[in-house]
Backbone bond lengths (Angstrom), bond angles and torsions (degrees), N, CA, C in turn:
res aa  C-N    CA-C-N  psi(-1)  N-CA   C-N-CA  omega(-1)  CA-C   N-CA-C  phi
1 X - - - 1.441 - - 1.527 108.18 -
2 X 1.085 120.96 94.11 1.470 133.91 178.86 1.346 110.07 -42.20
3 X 1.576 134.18 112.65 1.647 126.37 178.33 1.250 92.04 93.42
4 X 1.197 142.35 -35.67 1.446 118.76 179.09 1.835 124.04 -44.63
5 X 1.159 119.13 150.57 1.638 114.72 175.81 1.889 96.49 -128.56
6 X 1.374 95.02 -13.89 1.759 77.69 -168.94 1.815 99.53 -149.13
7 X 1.162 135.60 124.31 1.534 132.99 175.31 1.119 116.90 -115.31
8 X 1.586 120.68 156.69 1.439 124.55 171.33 1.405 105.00 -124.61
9 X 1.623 121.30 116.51 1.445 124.48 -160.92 1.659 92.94 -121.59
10 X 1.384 117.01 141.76 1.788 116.65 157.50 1.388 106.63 -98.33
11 X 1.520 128.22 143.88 0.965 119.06 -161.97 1.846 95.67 -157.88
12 X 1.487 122.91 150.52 0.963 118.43 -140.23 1.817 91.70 -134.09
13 X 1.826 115.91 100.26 1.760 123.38 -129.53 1.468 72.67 -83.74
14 X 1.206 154.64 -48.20 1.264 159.98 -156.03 1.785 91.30 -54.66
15 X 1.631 121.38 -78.52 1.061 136.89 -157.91 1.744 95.84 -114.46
16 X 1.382 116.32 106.78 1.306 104.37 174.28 1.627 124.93 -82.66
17 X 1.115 89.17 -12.04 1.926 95.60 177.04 1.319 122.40 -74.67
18 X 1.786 109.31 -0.27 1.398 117.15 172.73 1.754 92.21 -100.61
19 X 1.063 103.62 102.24 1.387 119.03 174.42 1.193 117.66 -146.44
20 X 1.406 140.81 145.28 1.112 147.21 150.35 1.408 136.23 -137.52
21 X 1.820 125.96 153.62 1.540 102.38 -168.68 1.214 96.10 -90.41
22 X 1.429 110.88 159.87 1.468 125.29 -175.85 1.918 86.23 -115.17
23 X 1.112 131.89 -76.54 1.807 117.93 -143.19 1.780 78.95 -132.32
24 X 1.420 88.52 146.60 1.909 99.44 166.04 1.445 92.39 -117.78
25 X 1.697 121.25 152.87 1.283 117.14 158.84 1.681 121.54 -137.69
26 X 1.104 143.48 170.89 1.268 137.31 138.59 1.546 123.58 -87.47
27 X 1.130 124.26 149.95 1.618 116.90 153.35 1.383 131.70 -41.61
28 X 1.223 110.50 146.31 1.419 87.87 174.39 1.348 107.39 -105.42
29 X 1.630 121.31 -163.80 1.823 100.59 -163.08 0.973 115.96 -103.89
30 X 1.857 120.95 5.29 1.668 125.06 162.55 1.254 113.93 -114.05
31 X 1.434 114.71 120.74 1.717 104.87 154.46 1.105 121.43 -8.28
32 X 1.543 131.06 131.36 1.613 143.75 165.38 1.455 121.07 66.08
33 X 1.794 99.94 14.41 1.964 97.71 169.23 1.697 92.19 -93.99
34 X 0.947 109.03 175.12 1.722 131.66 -168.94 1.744 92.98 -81.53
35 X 1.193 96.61 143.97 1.773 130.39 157.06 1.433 92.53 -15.92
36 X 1.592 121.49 163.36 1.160 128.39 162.59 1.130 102.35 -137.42
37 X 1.870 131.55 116.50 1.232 148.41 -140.06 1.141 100.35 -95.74
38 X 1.892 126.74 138.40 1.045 105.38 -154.94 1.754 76.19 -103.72
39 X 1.480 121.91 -176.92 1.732 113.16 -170.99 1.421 79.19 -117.79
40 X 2.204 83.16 139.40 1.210 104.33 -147.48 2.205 101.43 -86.72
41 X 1.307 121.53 17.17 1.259 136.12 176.61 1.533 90.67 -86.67
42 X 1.355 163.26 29.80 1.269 155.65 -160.63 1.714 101.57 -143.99
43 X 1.299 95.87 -32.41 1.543 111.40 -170.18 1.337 112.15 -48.20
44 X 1.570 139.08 150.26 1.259 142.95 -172.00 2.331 92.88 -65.32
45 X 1.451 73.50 165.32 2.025 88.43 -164.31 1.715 88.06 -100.76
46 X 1.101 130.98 -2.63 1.742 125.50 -154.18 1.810 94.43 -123.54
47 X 0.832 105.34 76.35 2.010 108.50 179.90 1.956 105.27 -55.63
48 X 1.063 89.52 -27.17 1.690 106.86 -161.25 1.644 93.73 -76.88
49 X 1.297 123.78 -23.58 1.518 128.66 -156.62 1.705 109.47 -111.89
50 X 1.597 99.13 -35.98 1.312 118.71 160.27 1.570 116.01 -49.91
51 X 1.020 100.08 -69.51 1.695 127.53 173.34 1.923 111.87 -29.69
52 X 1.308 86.15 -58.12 1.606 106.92 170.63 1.677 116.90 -48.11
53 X 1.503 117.28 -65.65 0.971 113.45 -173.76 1.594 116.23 -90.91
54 X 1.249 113.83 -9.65 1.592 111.59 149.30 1.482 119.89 -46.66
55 X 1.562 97.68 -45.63 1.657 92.56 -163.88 1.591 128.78 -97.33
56 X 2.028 83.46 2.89 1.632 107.06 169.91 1.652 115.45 -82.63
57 X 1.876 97.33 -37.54 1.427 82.79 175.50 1.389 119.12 -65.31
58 X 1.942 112.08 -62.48 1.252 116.19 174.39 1.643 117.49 -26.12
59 X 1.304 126.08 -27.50 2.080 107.40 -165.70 1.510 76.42 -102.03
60 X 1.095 162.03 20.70 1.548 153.19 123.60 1.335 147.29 -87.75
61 X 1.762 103.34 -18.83 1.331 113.06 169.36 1.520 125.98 -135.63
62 X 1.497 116.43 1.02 1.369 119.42 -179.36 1.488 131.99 -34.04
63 X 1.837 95.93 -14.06 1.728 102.50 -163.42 1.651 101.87 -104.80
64 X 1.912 111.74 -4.27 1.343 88.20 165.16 1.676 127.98 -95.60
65 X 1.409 91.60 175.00 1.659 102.06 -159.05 1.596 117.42 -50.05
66 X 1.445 108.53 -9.77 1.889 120.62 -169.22 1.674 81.53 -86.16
67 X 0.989 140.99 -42.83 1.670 137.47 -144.18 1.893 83.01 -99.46
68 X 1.510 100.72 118.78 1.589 108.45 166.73 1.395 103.89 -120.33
69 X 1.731 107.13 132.09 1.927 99.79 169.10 1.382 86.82 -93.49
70 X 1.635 90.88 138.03 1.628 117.93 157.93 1.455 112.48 -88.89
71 X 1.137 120.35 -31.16 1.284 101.74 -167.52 1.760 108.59 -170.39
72 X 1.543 121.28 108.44 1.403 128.31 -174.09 1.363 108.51 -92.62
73 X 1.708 124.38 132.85 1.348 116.89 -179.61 1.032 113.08 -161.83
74 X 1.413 105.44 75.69 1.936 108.74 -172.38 1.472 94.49 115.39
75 X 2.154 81.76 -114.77 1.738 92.17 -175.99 1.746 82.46 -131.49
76 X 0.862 112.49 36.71 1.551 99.51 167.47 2.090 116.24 -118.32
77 X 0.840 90.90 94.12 1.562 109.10 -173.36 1.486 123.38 -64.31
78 X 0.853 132.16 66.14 1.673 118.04 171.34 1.392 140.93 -65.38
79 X 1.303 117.47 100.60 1.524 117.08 158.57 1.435 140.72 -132.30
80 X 1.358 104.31 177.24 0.973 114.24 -176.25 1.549 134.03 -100.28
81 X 1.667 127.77 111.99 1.261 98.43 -162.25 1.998 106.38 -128.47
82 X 1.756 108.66 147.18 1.042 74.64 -163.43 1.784 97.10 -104.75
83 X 1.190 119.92 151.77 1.376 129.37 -166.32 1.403 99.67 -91.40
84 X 1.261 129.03 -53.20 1.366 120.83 163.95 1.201 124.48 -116.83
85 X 1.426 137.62 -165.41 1.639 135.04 -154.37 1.705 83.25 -115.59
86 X 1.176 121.80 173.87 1.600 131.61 168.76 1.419 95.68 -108.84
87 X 1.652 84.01 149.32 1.539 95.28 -159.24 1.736 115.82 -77.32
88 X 1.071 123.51 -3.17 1.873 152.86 126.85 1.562 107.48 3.27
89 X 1.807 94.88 -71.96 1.070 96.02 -158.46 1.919 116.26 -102.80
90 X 1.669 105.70 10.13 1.202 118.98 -176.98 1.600 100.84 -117.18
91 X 2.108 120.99 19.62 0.982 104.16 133.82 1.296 124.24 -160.18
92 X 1.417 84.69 74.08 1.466 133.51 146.64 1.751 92.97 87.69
93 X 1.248 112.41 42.79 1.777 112.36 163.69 1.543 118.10 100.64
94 X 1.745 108.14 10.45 1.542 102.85 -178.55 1.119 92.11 -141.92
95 X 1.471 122.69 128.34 1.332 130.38 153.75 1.572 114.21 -15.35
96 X 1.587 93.81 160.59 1.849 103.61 -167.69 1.746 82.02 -118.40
């Protein structure tokens, strides 16, 4: 997702190729305001391709510290991962 900094993917730990993105976001530009939603007409056109590399990263990186599960239920997995750092905390703890 091009511009994304932060995603929320369901993903299926059994079968990772059943994956899909659910929300793209950016940071926003102060510590502790909410996500900034990316609009969801931007989103890749190939679900099938999406799916793929969701479920390539997840069976290789789920255990680092950027990848958070929100929420386990069955086989439907939710998390959260963040693609880049907010810009907060890359200078050095105060908003830009």
């Amino acid at each position: 997702m091009p511009g994304a900094e932060v995603v929320k993917v369901r993903a299926n730990p059994q079968n990772w190729n059943q994956a899909e993105l659910l929300d793209a976001y950016t940071w926003p530009q102060h510590q502790g305001d909410r996500l900034d939603p990316i609009d969801r007409g931007t989103y890749p056109d190939d679900p099938n391709h999406t799916s793929l590399v969701i479920g390539e990263f997840l069976s290789q990186y789920q255990q680092l510290p950027a990848v958070r599960l929100l929420q386990a239920c069955g086989t439907a997995h939710t998390f959260l991962i963040e693609v880049a750092r907010p810009s907060w905390e890359l200078a050095g703890g105060e908003s830009q």
